[in-house]
Steps between C-alpha positions, in 0.01 A plus 500: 500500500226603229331094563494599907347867419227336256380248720471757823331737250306203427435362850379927562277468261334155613473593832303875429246311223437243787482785785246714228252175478490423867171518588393830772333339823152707449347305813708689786426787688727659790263589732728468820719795584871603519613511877691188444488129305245410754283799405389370144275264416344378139172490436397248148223591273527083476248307682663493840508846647834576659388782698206281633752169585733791694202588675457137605858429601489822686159508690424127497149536386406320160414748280647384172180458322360816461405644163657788427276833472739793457874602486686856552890498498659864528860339562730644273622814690844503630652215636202297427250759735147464449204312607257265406146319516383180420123367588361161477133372517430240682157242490459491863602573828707191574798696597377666809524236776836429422618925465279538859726236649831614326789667708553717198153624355334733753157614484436843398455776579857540327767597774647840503799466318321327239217774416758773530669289198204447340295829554780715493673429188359815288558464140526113516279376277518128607450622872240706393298223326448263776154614644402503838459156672320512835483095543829264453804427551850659400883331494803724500860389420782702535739505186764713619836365533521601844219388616552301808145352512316502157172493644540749719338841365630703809801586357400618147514885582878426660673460121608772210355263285206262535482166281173301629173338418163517548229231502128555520250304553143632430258212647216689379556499136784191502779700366832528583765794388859465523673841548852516503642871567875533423713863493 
């Protein structure tokens, strides 16, 4: 009985000095929200952007090689409520033949669901830091869980909750900002 005891104490032992040497993952950040598993995505502070490749396998416009200019993240709050901004430089203007011809980029102005989101969202300080942009294009994509069509903004208003994000394309300046809003 004592030889059984010993080695679990043992095997206890082994298995919290190998748990209190595992390396933390320092390179992830949540910036998705919590309306679902759908809801979050990673973004890496590695050399391939996650929230940029998302943005590509959601809006079908290559724009994973953008240099990245600024980040915001308020997520945190309950159940993972927050928002955040991302914005990428880009060299030139390469993007905008392909946006003008997507079904899901739309030129601005932005629509009115969209600016009410944007505009509206007092006290945000990631909505609050994307400055006015009177020439581009904008993609919206619906994160909510019962969202029937994901890039279809008409319904945001409709929900308790709203889980969604926000691409903008400045073609003046060749930057893009990624706001995702999530309470």
């Amino acid at each position: 009985m004592k030889r059984i005891v010993i080695t679990a104490l043992m095997l206890v032992i082994a298995i919290a000095a190998i748990g209190c040497g595992a390396k933390k993952d320092d390179n992830l950040d949540i910036i998705g929200g919590a309306d679902g598993p759908t809801s979050i995505f990673l973004a890496s502070k590695s050399k391939e952007d996650k929230a940029l490749s998302w943005l590509y396998e959601k809006g079908g416009i290559n724009v994973i090689w953008g240099d990245k200019i600024s980040s915001k993240d308020t997520h945190g709050g309950f159940h993972g409520d927050g928002s955040s901004l991302y914005s990428y430089q880009y060299t030139d203007s390469s993007m905008e033949p392909e946006m003008e011809e997507s079904e899901y980029w739309k030129s601005l102005p932005l629509s009115d669901e969209v600016s009410n989101l944007i505009n509206n969202s007092i006290g945000d300080e990631c909505a609050e830091a994307i400055p006015e942009i009177s020439n581009g294009y904008y993609f919206f994509y619906d994160r909510h869980t019962k969202a029937t069509d994901p890039y279809d903004e008409s319904e945001l208003w409709n929900r308790a909750s709203i889980n969604c994000t926000v691409a903008l394309y400045d073609a003046d300046e060749d930057i893009l900002y990624i706001f995702t809003k999530d309470t």
